[in-house]
C-alpha positions as a LaTeX table, in Angstrom:
\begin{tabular}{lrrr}
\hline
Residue & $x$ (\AA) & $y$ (\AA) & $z$ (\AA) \\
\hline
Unk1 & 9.22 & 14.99 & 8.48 \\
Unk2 & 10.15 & 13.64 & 4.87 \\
Unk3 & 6.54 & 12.41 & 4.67 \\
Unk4 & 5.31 & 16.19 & 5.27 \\
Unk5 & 7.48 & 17.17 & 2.80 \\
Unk6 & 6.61 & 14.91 & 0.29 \\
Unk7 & 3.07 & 15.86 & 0.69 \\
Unk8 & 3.54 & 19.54 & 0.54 \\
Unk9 & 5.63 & 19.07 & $-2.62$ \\
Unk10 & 2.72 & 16.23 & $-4.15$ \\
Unk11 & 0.14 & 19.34 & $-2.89$ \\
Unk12 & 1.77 & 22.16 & $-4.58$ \\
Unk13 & 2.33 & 19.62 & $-7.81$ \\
Unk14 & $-1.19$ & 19.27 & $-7.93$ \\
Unk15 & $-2.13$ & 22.79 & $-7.45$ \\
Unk16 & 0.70 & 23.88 & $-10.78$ \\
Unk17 & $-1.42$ & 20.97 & $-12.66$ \\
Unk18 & $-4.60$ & 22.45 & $-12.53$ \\
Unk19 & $-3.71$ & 26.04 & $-12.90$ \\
Unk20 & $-1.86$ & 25.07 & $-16.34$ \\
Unk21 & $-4.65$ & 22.61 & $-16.84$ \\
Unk22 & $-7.33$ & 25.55 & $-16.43$ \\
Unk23 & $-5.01$ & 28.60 & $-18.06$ \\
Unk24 & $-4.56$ & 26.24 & $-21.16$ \\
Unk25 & $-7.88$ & 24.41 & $-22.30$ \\
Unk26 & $-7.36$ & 25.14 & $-25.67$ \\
Unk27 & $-7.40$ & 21.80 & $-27.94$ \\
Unk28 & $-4.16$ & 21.13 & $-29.81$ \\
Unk29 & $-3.62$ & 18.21 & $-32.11$ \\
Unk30 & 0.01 & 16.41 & $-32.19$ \\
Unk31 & 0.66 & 14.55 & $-35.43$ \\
Unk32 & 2.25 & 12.01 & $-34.61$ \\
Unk33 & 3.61 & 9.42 & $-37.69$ \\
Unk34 & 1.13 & 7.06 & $-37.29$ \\
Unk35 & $-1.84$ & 9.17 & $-35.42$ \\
Unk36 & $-3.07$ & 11.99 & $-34.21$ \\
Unk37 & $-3.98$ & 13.01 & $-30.50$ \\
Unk38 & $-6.18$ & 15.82 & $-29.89$ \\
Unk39 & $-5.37$ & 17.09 & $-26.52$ \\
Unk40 & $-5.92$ & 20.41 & $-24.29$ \\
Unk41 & $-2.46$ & 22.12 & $-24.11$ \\
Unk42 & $-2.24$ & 22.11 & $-20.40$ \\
Unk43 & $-3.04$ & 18.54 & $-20.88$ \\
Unk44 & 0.14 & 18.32 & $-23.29$ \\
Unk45 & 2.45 & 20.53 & $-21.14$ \\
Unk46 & 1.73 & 18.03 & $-18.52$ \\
Unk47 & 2.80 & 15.20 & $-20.37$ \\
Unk48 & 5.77 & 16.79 & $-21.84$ \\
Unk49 & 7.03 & 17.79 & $-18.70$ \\
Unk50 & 6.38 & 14.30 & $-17.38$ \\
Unk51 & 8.01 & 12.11 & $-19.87$ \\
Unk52 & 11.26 & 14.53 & $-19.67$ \\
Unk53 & 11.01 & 13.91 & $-15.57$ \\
Unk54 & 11.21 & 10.22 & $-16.20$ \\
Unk55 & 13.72 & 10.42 & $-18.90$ \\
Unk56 & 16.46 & 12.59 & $-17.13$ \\
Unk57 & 15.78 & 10.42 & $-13.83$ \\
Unk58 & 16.43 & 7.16 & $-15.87$ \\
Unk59 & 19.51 & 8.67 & $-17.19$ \\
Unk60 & 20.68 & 10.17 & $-14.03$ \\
Unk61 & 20.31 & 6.45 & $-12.77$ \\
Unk62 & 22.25 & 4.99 & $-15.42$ \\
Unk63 & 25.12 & 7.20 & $-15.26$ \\
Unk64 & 25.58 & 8.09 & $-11.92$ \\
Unk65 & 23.44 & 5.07 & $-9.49$ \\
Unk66 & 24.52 & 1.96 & $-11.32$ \\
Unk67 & 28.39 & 3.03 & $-12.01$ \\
Unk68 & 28.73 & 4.20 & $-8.13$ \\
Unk69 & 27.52 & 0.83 & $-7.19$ \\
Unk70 & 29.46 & $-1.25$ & $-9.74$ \\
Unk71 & 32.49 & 1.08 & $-8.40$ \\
Unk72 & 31.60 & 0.46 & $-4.76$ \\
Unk73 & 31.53 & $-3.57$ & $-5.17$ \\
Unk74 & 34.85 & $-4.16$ & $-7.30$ \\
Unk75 & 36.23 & $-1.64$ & $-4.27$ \\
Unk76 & 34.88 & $-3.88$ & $-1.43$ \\
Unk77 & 35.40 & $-7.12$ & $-3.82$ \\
Unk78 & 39.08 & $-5.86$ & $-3.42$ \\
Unk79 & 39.23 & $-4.88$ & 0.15 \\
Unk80 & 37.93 & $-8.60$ & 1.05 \\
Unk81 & 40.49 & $-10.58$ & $-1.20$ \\
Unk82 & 43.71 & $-8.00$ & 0.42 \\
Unk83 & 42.36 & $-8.94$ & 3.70 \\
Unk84 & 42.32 & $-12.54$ & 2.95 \\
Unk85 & 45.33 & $-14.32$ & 5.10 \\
Unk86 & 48.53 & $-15.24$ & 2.79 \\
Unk87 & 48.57 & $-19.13$ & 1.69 \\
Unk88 & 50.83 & $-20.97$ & 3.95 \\
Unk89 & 51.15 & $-23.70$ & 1.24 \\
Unk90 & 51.84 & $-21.51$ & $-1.25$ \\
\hline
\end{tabular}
């Protein structure tokens, strides 16, 4: 089922790319400091929209994923030393 879904979503991804890819062939240039990049906007949408994807997942990884999982260990690091049996020596 989450194959299917993944498909229909890759699918309908695909399908947005070429109509803004075919509404938007007009060449653009983007200036950057040390070049420039002639492009067709739907081309640069495209991209824009894709490097912002990949930027908010990588920061919804580094402050949600990684501080839940640091959390979760110090919790179960604690749970397994309160469950250790007291010292008899001690």
């Amino acid at each position: 089922m989450f194959r299917w879904i993944l498909l229909l979503l890759f699918v309908v991804a695909v399908a947005a790319g070429l109509a803004v890819g075919a509404l938007n062939p007009d060449s653009v240039t983007l200036d950057l400091a040390v070049a420039r990049i002639a492009l067709p906007l739907g081309a640069l949408v495209l991209c824009a929209l894709a490097v912002g994807t990949v930027c908010g997942l990588v920061l919804a990884w580094l402050l949600f994923v990684i501080p839940g999982k640091l959390k979760a260990a110090r919790r179960r690091r604690a749970d397994k030393e309160s469950a250790l049996p007291a010292d008899p020596n001690a």
